[in-house]
N, C-alpha and C positions, 0 to 999 in steps of 0.2 A: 504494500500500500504506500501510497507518494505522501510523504510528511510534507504538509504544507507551510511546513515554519523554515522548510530547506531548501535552496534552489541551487540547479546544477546549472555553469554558463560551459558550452562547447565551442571551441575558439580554435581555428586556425593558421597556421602563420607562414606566409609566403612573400618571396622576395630575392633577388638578385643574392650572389654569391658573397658572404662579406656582409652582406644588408644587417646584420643582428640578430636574428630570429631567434639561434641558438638564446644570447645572453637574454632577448626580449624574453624568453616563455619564462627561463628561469626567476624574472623579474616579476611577471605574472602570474607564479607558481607561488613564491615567497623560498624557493627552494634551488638547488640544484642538479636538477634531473638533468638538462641537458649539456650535453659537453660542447663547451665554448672555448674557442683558442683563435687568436689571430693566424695568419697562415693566407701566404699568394695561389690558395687553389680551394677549391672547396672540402670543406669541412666533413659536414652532415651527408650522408650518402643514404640514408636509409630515416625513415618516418618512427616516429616514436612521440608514444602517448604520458603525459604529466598532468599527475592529480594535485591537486593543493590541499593543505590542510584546510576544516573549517572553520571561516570567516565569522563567527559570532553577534549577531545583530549588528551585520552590515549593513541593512536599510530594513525601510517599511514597507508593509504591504496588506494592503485591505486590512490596515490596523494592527498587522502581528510584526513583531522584528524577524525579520530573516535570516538565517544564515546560509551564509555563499558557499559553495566550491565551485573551484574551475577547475577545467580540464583541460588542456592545451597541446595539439597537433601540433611537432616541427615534423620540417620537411626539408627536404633536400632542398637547395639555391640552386637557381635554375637564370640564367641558361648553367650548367654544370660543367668544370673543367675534365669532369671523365664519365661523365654519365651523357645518354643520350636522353633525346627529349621525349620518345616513343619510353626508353624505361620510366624517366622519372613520374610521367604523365600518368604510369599504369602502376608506379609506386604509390603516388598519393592516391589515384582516384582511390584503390583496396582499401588503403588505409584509412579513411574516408566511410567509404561504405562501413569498413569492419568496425568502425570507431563510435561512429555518431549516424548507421544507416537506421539506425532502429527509433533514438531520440530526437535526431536530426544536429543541424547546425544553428547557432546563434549569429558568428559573424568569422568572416574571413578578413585577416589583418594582412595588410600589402607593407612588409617593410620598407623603409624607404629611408638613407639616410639623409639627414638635416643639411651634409655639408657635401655634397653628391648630387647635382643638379639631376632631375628626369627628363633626360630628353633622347634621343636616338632608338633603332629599333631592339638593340639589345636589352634596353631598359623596359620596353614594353613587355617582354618576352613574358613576366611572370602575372602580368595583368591579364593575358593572351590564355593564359592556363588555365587563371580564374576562371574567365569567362567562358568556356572549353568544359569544366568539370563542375559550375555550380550552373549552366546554364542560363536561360533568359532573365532570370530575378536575381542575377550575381548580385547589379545595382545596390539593391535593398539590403543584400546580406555580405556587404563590403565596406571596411574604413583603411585608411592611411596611418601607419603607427609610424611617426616619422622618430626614428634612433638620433641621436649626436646632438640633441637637440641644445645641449648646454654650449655648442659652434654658433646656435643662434644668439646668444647671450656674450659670448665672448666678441663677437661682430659689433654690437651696441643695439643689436635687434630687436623690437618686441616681435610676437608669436605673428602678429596684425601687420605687419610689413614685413615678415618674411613671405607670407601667404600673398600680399600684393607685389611681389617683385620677383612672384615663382615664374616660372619659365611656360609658356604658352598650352605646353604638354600638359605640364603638373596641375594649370587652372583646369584645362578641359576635363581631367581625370576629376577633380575635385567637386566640380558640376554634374557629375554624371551618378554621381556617389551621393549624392545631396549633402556636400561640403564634411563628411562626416571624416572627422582626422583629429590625431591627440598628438601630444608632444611626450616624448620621454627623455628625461632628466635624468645623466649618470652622475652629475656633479651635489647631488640630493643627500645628504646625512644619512640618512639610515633606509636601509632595504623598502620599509611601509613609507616613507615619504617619497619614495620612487614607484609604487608598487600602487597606491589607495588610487591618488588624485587617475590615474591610467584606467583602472576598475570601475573606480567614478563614472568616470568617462563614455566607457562600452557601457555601463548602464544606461548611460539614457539612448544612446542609438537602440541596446533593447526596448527599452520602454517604447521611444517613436514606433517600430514595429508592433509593439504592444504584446509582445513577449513571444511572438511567433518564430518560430524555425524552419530553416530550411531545411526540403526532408530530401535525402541524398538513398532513394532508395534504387 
C-alpha cells in the first residue's frame, strides 16, 4: 500500500561527456553512489541506479509533511569517447524501462555546464536522445541543470544575465522546455546547501505538471 506521507521523485541525468552528471546525482542523492573523476574521455560507461536516504518533512501536501526520496538514473555522456550511439541509446532506453517503466519518470535533467557555451551539433547530441527515448512530451518532462554555476559568480554575473546573454541555441532550448533550469552551486558550504535549494527547484517543475509522470513503458 502507497504511504501517503512518502513521495518517491524518478530523475534522470543526461548530458555531454565531462557535463557533471556523475558529481550532479551524487549531489542529488546527499551520497556517493556514483563514481566521479575528472579525466579527457568518458567516464560512466554503463547506467546505474541511486537511492537517497529519506528526506523528513521536506514539504506539504494536502496538509501532511512529506517525506522525499529520490532516485536518480546516470548514464553514460554521450556523444561517448568509446561507446557508440546505437549502444549507448539501447543502454539507457533498458535502463529506463527496467528503472522507472512501471512508476514512470518525473523529469529528465540535461546537464549543461555554466562555463561551456551550447552551441554546435555535438552539443545537441544529448538533447537528440532525449527527444528519441522520452518521445513527443520530452518538452514537459525536461529541465536544464546547469553545473559550474559558481563560473557564473566568479564572472560578476547574476543567474538573470547569464540566461540573457546565452547563446541563441541555449535560449531556443530554454523556450521549448518552458524556461525550466536551476543552477548548481559547488562553491556552497555544506553538501544540503548545495543539495535543498536544486530539490527545491524540481519541485515545483513537478508541481507545474501536477505530479504527473512520464510512463516509459
Amino acid at each position: 500500500m502507497t504511504d501517503p506521507k512518502k513521495m518517491i521523485i524518478n530523475l534522470a541525468l543526461f548530458g555531454m561527456t565531462q557535463s557533471g552528471k556523475s558529481s550532479a546525482g551524487n549531489i542529488l542523492l546527499g551520497s556517493n553512489d556514483f563514481h566521479s573523476s575528472f579525466a579527457p574521455c568518458s567516464v560512466t560507461e554503463n547506467c546505474s541506479l541511486g537511492r537517497s536516504c529519506h528526506l523528513h518533512n521536506f514539504m506539504r501536501r494536502g496538509g501532511q509533511e512529506i517525506t522525499l526520496q529520490v532516485q536518480v538514473l546516470d548514464t553514460p555522456g554521450y556523444p561517448h569517447s568509446t561507446l557508440s550511439k546505437k549502444h549507448v541509446k539501447r543502454e539507457v532506453k533498458e535502463a529506463l524501462e527496467h528503472h522507472f517503466g512501471q512508476d514512470g519518470l518525473h523529469f529528465a535533467l540535461l546537464l549543461q555546464r555554466a562555463d561551456v557555451p551550447l552551441c554546435g551539433q555535438e552539443a545537441l547530441s544529448p538533447i537528440q536522445m532525449i527527444q528519441e527515448l522520452l518521445g513527443p512530451a520530452w518538452k514537459n518532462y525536461t529541465a536544464i541543470l546547469f553545473t559550474h554555476a559558481e563560473k557564473i559568480q566568479e564572472a560578476g554575473l547574476t543567474e538573470e544575465e547569464y540566461i540573457q546573454r546565452a547563446s541563441d541555441t541555449l535560449l531556443t532550448l530554454l523556450n521549448s522546455i518552458h524556461h525550466r533550469h536551476v543552477f548548481q552551486y559547488k562553491n556552497r558550504n555544506s553538501l544540503n546547501e548545495q543539495r535543498l535549494p536544486i530539490l527545491e527547484r524540481i519541485m515545483e517543475f513537478i508541481k507545474e505538471n501536477y505530479y504527473q509522470v512520464l510512463t516509459l513503458k
